[in-house]
N, CA, C and O atoms as a Tinker XYZ file with bonds, in Angstrom:
   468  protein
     1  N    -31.784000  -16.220000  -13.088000    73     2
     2  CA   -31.683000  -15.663000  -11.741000    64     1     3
     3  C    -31.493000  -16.807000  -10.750000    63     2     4     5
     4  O    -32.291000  -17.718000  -10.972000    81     3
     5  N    -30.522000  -17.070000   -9.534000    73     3     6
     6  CA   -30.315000  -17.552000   -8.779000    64     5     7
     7  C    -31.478000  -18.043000   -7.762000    63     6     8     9
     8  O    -32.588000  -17.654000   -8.124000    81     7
     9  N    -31.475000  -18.622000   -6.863000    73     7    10
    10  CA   -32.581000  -18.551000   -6.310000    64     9    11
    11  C    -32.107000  -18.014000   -4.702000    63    10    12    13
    12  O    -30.916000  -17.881000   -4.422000    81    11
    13  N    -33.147000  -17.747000   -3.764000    73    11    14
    14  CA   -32.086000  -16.803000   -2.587000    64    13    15
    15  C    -31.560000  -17.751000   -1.602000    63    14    16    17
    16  O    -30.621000  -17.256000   -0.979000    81    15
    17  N    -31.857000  -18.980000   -1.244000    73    15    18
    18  CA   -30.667000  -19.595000   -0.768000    64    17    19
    19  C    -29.054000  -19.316000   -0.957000    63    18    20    21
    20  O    -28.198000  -18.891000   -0.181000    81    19
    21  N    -29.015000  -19.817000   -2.571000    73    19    22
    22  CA   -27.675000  -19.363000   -2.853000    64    21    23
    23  C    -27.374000  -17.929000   -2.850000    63    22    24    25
    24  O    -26.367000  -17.720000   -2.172000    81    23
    25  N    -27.940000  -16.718000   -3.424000    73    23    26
    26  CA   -27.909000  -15.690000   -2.764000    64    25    27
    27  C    -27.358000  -15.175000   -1.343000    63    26    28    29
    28  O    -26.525000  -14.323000   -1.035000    81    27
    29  N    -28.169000  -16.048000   -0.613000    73    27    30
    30  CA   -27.730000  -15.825000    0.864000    64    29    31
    31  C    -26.434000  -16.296000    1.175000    63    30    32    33
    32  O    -25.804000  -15.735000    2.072000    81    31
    33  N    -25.908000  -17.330000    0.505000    73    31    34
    34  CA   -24.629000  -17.807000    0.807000    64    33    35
    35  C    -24.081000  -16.990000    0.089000    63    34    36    37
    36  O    -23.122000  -16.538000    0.714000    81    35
    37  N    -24.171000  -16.481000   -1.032000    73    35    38
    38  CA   -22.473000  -15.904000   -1.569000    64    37    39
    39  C    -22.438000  -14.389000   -0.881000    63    38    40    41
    40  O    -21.411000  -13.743000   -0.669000    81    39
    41  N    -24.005000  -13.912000   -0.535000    73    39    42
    42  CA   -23.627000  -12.940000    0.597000    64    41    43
    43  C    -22.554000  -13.013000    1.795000    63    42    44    45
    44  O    -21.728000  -12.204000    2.217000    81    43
    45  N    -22.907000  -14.299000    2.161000    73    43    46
    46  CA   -22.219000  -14.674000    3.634000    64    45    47
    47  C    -20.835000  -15.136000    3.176000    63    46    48    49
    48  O    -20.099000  -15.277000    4.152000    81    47
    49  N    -20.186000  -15.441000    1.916000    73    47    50
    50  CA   -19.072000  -15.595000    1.598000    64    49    51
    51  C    -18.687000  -14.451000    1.447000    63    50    52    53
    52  O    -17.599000  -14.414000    2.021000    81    51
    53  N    -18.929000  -13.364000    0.977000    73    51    54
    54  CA   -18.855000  -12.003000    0.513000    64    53    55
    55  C    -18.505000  -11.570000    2.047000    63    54    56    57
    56  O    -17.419000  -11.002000    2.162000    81    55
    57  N    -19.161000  -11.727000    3.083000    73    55    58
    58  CA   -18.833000  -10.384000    4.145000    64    57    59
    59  C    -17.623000  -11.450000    4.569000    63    58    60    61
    60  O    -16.667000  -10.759000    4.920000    81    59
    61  N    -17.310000  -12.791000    4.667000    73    59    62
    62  CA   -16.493000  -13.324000    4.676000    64    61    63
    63  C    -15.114000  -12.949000    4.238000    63    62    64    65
    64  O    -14.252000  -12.504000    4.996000    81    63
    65  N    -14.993000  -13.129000    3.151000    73    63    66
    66  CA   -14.004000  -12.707000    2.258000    64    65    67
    67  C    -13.625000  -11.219000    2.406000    63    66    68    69
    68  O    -12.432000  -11.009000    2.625000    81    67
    69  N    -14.467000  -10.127000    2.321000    73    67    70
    70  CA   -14.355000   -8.968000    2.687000    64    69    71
    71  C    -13.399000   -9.005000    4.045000    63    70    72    73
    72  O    -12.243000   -8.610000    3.894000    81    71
    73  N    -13.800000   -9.445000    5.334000    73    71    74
    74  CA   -13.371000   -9.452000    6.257000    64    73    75
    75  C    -12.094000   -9.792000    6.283000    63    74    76    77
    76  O    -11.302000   -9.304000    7.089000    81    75
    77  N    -11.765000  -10.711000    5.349000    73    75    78
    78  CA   -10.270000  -11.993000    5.586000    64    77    79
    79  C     -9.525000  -10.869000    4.816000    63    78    80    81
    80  O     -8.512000  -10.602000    5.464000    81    79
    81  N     -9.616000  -10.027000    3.595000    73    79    82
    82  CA    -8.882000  -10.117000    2.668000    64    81    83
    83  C     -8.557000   -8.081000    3.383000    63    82    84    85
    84  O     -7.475000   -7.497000    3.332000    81    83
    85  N     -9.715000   -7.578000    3.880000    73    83    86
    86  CA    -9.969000   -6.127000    4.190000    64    85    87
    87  C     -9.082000   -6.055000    5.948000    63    86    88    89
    88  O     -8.796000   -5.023000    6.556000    81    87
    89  N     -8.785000   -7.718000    6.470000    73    87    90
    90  CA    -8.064000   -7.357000    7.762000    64    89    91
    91  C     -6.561000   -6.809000    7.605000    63    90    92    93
    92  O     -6.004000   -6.584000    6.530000    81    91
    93  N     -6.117000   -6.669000    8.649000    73    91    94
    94  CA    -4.534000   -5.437000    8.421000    64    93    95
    95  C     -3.695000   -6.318000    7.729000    63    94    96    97
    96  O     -3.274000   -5.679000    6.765000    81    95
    97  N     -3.209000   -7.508000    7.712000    73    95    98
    98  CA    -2.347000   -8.321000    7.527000    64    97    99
    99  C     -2.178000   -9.198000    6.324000    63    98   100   101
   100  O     -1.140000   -9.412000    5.698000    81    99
   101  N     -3.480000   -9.705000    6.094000    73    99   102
   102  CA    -3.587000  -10.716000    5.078000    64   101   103
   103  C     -3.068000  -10.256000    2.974000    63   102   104   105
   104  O     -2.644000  -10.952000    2.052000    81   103
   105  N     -3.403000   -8.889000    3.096000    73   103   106
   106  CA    -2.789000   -8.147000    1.544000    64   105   107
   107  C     -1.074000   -8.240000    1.545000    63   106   108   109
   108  O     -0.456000   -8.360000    0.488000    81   107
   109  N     -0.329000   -8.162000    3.006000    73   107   110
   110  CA     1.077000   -8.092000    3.735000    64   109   111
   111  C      1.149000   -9.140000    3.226000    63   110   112   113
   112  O      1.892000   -9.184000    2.246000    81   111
   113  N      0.451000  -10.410000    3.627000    73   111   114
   114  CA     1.160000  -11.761000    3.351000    64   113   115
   115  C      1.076000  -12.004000    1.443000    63   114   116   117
   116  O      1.892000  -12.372000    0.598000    81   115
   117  N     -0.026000  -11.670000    1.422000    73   115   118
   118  CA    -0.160000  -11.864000   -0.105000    64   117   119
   119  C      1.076000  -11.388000   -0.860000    63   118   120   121
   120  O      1.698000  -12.121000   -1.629000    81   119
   121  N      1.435000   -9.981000   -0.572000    73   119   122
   122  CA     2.416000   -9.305000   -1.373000    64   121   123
   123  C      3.448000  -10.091000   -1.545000    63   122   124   125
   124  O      4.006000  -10.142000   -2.642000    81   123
   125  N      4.038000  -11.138000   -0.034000    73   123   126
   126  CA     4.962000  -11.373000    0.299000    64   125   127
   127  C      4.643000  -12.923000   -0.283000    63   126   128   129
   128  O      5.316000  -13.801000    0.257000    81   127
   129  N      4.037000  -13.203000   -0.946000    73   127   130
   130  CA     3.422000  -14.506000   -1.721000    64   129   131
   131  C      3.803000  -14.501000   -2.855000    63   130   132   133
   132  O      4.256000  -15.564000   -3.281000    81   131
   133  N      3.765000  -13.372000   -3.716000    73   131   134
   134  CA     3.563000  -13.328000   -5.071000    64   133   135
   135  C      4.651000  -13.779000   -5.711000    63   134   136   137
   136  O      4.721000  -14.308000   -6.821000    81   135
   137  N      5.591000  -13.503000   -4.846000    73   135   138
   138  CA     7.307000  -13.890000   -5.703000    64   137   139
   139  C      7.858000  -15.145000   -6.011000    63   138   140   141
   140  O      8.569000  -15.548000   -6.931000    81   139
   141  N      7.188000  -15.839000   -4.682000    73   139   142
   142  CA     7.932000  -17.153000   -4.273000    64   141   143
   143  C      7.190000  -18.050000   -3.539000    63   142   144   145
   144  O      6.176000  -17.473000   -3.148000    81   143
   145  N      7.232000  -19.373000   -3.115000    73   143   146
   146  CA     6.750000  -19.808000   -1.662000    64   145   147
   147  C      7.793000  -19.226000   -0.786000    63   146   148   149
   148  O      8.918000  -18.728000   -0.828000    81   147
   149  N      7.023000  -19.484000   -0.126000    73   147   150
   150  CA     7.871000  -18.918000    1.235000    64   149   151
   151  C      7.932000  -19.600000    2.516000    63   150   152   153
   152  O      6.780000  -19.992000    2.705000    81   151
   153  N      8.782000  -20.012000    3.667000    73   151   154
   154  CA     8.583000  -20.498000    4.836000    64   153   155
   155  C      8.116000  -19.194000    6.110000    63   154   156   157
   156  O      8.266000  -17.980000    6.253000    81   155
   157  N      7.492000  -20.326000    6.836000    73   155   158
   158  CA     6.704000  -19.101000    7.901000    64   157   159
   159  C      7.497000  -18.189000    8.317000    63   158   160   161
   160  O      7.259000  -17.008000    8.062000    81   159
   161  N      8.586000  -18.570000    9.033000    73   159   162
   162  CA     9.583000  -17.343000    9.451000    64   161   163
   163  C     10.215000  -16.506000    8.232000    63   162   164   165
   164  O     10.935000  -15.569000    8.578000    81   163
   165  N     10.051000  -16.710000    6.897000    73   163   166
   166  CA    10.614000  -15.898000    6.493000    64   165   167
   167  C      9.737000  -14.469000    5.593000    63   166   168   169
   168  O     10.122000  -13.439000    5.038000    81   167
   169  N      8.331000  -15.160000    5.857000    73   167   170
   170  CA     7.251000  -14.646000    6.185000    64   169   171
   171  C      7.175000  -13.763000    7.328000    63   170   172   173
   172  O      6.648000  -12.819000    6.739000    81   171
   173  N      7.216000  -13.634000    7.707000    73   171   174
   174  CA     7.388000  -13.305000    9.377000    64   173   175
   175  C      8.279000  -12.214000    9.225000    63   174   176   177
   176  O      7.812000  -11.088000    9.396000    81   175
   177  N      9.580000  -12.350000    8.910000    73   175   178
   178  CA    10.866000  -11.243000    8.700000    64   177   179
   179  C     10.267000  -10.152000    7.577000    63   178   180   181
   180  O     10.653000   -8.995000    7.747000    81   179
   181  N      9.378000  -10.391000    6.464000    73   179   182
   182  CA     9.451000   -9.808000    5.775000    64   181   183
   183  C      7.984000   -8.729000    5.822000    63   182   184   185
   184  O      7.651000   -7.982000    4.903000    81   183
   185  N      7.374000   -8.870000    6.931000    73   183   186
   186  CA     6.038000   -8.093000    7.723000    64   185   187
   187  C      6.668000   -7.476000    9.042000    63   186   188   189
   188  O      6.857000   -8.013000   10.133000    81   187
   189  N      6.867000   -6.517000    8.722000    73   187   190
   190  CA     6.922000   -6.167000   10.035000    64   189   191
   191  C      6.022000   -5.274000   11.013000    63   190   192   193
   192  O      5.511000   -4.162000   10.882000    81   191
   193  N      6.038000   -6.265000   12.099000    73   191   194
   194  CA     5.119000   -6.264000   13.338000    64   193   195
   195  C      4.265000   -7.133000   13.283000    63   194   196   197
   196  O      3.413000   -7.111000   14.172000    81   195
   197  N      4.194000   -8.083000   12.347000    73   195   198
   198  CA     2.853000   -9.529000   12.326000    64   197   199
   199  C      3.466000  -10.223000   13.731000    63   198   200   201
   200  O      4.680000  -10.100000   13.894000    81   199
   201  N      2.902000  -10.752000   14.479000    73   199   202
   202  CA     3.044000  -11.697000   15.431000    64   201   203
   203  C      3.186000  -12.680000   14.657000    63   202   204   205
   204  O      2.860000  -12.690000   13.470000    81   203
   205  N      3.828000  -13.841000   15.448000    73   203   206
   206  CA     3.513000  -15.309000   14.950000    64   205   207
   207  C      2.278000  -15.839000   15.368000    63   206   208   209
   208  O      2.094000  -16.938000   14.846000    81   207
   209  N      1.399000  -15.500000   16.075000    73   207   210
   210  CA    -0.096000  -15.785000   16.444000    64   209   211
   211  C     -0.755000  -14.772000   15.070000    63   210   212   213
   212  O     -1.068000  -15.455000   14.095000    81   211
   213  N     -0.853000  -14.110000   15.005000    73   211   214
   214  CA    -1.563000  -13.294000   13.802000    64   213   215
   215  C     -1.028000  -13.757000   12.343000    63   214   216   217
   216  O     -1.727000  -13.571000   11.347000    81   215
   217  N      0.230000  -14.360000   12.270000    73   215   218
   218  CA     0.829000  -14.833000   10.989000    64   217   219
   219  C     -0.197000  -16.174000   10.526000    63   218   220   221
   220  O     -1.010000  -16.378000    9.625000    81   219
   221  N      0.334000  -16.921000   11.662000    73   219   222
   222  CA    -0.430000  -18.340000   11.628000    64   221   223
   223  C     -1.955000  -18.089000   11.293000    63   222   224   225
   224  O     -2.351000  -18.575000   10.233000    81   223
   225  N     -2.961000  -17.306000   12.159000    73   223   226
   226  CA    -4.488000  -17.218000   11.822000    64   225   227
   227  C     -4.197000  -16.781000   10.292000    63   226   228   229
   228  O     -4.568000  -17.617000    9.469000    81   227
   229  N     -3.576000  -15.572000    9.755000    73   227   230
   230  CA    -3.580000  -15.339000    8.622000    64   229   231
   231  C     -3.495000  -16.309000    7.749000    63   230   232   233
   232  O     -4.429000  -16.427000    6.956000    81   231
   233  N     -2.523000  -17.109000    7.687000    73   231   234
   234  CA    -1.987000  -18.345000    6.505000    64   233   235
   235  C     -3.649000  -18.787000    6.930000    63   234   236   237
   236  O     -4.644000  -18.586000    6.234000    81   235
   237  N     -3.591000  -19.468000    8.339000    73   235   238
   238  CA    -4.708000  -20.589000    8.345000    64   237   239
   239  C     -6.188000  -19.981000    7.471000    63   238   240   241
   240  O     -6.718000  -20.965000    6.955000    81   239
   241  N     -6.756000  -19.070000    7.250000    73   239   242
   242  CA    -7.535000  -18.587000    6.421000    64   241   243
   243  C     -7.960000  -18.375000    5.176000    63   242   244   245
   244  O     -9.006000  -18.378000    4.527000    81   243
   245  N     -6.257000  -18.100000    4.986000    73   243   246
   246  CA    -6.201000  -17.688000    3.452000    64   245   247
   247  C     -6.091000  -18.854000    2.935000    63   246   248   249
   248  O     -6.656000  -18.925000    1.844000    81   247
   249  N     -5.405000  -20.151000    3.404000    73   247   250
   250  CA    -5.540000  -21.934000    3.573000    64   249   251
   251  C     -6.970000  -22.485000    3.170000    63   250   252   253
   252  O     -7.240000  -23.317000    2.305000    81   251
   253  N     -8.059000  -21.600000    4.279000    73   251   254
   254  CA    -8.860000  -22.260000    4.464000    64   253   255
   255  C     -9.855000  -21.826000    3.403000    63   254   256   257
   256  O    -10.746000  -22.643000    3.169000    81   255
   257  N     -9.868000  -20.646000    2.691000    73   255   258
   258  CA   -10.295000  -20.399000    1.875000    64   257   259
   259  C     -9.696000  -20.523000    0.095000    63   258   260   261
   260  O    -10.007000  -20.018000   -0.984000    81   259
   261  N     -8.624000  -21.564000    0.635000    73   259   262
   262  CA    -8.383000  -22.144000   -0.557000    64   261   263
   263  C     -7.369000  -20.541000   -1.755000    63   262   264   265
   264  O     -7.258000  -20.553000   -2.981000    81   263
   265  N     -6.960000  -19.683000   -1.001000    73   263   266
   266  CA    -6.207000  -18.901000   -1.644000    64   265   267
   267  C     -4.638000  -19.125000   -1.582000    63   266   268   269
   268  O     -3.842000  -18.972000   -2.509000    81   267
   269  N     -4.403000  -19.476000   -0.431000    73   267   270
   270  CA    -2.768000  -20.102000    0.345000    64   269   271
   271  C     -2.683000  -21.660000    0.265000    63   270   272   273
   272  O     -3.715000  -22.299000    0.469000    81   271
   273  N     -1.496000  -22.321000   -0.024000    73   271   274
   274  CA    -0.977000  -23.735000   -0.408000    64   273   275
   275  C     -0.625000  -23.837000    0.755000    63   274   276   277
   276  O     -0.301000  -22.756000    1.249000    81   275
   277  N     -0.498000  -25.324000    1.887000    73   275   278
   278  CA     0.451000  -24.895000    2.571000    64   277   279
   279  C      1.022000  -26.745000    2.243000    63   278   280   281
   280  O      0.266000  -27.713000    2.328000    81   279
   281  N      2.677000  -26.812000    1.835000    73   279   282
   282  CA     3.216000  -27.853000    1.754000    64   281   283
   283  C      3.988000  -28.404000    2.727000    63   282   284   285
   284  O      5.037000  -27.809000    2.972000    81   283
   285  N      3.731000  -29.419000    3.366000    73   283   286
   286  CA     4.857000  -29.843000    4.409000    64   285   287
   287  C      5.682000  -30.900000    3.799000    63   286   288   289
   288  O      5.110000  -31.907000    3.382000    81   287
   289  N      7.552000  -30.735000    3.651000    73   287   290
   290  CA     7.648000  -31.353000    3.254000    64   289   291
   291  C      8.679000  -32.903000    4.289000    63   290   292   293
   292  O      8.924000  -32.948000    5.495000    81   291
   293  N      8.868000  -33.447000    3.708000    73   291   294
   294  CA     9.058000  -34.832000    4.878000    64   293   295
   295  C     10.423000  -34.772000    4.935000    63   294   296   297
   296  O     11.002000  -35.666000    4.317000    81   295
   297  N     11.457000  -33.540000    5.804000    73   295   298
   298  CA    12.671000  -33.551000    6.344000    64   297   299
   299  C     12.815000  -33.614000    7.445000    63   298   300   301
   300  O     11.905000  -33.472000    8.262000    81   299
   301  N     14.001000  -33.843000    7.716000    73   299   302
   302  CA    14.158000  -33.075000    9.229000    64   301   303
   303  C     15.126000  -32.715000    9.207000    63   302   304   305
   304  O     16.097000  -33.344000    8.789000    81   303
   305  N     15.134000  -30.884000    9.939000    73   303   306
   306  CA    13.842000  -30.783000   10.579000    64   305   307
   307  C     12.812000  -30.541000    9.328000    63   306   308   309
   308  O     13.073000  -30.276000    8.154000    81   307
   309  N     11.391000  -30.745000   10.066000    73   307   310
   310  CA    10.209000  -30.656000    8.886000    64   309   311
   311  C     10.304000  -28.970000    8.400000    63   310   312   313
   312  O     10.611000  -27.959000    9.030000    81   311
   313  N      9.950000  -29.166000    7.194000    73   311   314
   314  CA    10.074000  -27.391000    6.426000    64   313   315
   315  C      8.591000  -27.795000    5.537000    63   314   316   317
   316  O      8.175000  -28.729000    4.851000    81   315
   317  N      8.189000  -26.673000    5.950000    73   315   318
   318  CA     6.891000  -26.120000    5.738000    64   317   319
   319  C      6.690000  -24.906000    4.533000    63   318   320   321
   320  O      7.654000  -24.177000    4.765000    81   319
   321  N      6.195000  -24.500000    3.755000    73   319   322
   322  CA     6.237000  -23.652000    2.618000    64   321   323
   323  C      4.864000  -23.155000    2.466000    63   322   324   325
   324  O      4.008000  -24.040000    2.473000    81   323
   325  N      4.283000  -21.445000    2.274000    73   323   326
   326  CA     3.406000  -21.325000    1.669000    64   325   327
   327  C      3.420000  -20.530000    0.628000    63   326   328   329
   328  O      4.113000  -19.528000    0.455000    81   327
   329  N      2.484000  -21.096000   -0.195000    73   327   330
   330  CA     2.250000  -19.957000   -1.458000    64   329   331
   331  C      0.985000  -19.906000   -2.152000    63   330   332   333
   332  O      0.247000  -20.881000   -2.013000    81   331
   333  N      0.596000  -18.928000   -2.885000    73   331   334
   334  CA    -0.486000  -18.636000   -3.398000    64   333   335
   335  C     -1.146000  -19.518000   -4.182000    63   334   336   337
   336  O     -0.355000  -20.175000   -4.859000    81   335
   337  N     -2.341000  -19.807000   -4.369000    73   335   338
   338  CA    -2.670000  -20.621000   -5.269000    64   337   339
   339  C     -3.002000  -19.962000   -6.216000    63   338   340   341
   340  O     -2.797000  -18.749000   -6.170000    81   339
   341  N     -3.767000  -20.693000   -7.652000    73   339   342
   342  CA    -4.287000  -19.926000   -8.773000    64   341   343
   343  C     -5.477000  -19.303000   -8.479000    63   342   344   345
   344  O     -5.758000  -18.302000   -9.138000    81   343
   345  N     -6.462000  -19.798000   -7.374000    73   343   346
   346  CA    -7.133000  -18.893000   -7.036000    64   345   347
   347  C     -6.978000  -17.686000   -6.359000    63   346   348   349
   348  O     -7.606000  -16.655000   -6.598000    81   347
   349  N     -5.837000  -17.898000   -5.221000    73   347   350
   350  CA    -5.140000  -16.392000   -4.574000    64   349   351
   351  C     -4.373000  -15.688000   -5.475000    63   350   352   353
   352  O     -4.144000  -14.499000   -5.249000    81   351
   353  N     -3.972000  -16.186000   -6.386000    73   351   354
   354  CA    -3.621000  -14.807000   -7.640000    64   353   355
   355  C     -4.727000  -14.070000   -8.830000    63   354   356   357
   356  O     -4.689000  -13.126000   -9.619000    81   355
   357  N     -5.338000  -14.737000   -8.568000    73   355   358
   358  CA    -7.221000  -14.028000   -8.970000    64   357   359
   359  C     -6.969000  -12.682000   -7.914000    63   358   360   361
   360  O     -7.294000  -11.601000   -8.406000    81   359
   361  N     -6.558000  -12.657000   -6.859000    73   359   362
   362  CA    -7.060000  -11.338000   -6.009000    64   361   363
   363  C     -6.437000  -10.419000   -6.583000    63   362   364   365
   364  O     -6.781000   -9.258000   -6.357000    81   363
   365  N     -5.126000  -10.757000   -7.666000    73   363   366
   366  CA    -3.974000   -9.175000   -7.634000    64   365   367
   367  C     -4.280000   -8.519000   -8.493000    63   366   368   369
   368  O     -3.831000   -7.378000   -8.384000    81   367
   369  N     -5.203000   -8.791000   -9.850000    73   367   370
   370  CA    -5.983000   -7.877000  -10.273000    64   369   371
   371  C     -6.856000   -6.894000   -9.650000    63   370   372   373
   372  O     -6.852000   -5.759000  -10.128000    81   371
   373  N     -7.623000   -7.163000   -8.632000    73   371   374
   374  CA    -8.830000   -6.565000   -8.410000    64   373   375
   375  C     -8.393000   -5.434000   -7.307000    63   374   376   377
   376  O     -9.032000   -4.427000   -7.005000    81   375
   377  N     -6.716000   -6.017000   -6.617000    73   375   378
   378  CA    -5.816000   -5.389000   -5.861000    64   377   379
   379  C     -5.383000   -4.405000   -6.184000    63   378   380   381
   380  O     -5.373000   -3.380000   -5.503000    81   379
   381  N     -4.845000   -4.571000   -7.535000    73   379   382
   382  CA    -4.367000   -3.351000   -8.330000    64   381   383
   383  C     -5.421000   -2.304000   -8.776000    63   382   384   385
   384  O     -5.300000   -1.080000   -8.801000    81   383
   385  N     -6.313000   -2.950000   -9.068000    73   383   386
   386  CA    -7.523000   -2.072000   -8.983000    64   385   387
   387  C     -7.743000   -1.232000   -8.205000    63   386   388   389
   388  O     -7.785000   -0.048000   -8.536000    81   387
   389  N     -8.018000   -1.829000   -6.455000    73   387   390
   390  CA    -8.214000   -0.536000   -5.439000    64   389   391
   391  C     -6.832000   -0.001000   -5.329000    63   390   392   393
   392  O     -6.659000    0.993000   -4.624000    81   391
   393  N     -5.842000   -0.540000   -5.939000    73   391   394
   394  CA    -4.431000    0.762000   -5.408000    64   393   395
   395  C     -4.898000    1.625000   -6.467000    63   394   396   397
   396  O     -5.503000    2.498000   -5.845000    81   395
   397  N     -4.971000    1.876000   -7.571000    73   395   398
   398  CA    -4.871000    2.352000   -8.961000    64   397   399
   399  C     -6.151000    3.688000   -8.625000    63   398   400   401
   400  O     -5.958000    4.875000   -8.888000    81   399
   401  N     -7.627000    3.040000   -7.903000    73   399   402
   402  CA    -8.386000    3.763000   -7.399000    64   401   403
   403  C     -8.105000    4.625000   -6.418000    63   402   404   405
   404  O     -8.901000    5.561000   -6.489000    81   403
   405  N     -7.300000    4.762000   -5.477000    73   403   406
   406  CA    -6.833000    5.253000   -4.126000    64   405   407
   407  C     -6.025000    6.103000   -4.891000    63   406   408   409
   408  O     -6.261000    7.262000   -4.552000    81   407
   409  N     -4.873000    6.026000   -6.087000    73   407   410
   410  CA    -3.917000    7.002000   -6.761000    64   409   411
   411  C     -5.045000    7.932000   -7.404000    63   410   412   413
   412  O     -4.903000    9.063000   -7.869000    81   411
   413  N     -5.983000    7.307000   -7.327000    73   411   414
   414  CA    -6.518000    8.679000   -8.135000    64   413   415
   415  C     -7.731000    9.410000   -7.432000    63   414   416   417
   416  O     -8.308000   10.453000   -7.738000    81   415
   417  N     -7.933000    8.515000   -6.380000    73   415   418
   418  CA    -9.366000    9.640000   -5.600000    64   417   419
   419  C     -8.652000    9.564000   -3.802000    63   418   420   421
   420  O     -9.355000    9.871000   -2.840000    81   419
   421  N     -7.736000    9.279000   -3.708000    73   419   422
   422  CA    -6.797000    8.820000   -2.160000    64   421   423
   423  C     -7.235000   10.561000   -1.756000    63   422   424   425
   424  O     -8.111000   10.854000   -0.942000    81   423
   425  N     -6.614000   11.309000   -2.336000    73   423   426
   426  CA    -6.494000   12.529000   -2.177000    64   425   427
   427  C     -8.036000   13.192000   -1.849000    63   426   428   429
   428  O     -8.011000   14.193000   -1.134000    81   427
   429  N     -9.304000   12.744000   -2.286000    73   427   430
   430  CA   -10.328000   13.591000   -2.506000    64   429   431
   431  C    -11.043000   13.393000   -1.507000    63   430   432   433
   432  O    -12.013000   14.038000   -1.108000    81   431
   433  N    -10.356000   12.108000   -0.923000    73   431   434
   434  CA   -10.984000   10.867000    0.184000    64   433   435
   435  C    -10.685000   11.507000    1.682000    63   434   436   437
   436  O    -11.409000   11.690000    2.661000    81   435
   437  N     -9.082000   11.801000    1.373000    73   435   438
   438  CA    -8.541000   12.318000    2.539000    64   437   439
   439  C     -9.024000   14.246000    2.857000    63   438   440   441
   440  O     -8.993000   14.809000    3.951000    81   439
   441  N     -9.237000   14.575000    2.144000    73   439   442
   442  CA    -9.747000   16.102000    1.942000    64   441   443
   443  C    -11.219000   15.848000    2.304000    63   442   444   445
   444  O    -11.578000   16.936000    2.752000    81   443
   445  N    -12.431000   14.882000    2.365000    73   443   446
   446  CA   -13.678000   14.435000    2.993000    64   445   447
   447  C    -13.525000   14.632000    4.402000    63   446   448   449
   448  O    -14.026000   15.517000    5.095000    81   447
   449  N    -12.733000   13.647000    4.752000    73   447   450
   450  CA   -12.283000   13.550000    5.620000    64   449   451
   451  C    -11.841000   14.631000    6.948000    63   450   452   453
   452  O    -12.403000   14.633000    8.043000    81   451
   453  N    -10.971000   15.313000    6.639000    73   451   454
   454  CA   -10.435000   16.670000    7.012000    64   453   455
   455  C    -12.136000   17.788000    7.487000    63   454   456   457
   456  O    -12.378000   18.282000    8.588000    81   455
   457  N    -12.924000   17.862000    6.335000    73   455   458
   458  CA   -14.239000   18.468000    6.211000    64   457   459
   459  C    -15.052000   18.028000    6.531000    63   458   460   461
   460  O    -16.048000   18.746000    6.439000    81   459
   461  N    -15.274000   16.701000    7.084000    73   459   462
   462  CA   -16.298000   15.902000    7.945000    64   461   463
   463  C    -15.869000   16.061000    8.907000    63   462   464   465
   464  O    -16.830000   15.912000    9.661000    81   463
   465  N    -14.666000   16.374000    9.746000    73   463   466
   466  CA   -14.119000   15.972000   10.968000    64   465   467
   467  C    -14.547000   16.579000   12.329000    63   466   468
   468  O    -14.028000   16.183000   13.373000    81   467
């Protein structure tokens, strides 16, 4: 058994992560990760309605939590690339998971819903 220090932290990584990965945008960028690196604007073209202020916090997160690469490389002009790391492709299992869950209870969820309302 752990002791609750660490406890307390992987809690606080947990509502963390929850937050980063559960906001509107960041699964958008992922998708748009999986294929290729990618440069910001072409990132950008392939979300539509991300701001470039909401693009940037996104990368910078998913960066900062060590799921997103980001490479700058030494041209000019400078070109910039991001892509998933081996830890941000750990998420597309658990991804497929809640889609796979939603195909099969989406419906029972949305009918709650309707009857709570």
């Amino acid at each position: 058994m752990t002791d609750t220090c660490q406890d307390d932290e992987l809690r606080a990584v947990l509502r963390g992560l929850l937050t980063t990965i559960g906001d509107k945008w960041t699964l958008a960028v992922v998708a748009v990760l999986v294929q290729q690196e990618q440069r910001f604007t072409a990132i950008q073209r392939q979300i539509d309605g991300i701001s470039h202020r909401m693009l940037a916090k996104t990368l910078h997160d998913l960066e900062r939590d060590g799921l997103v690469s980001r490479t700058a490389h030494a041209e000019m002009p400078p070109r910039v690339e991001y892509a998933l790391t081996p830890l941000g492709r750990t998420l597309l299992d658990p991804v497929d998971a809640l889609i796979r869950w939603v195909d099969e209870h989406g419906h029972t969820v949305l009918r709650n819903r309707t009857t709570a309302g």
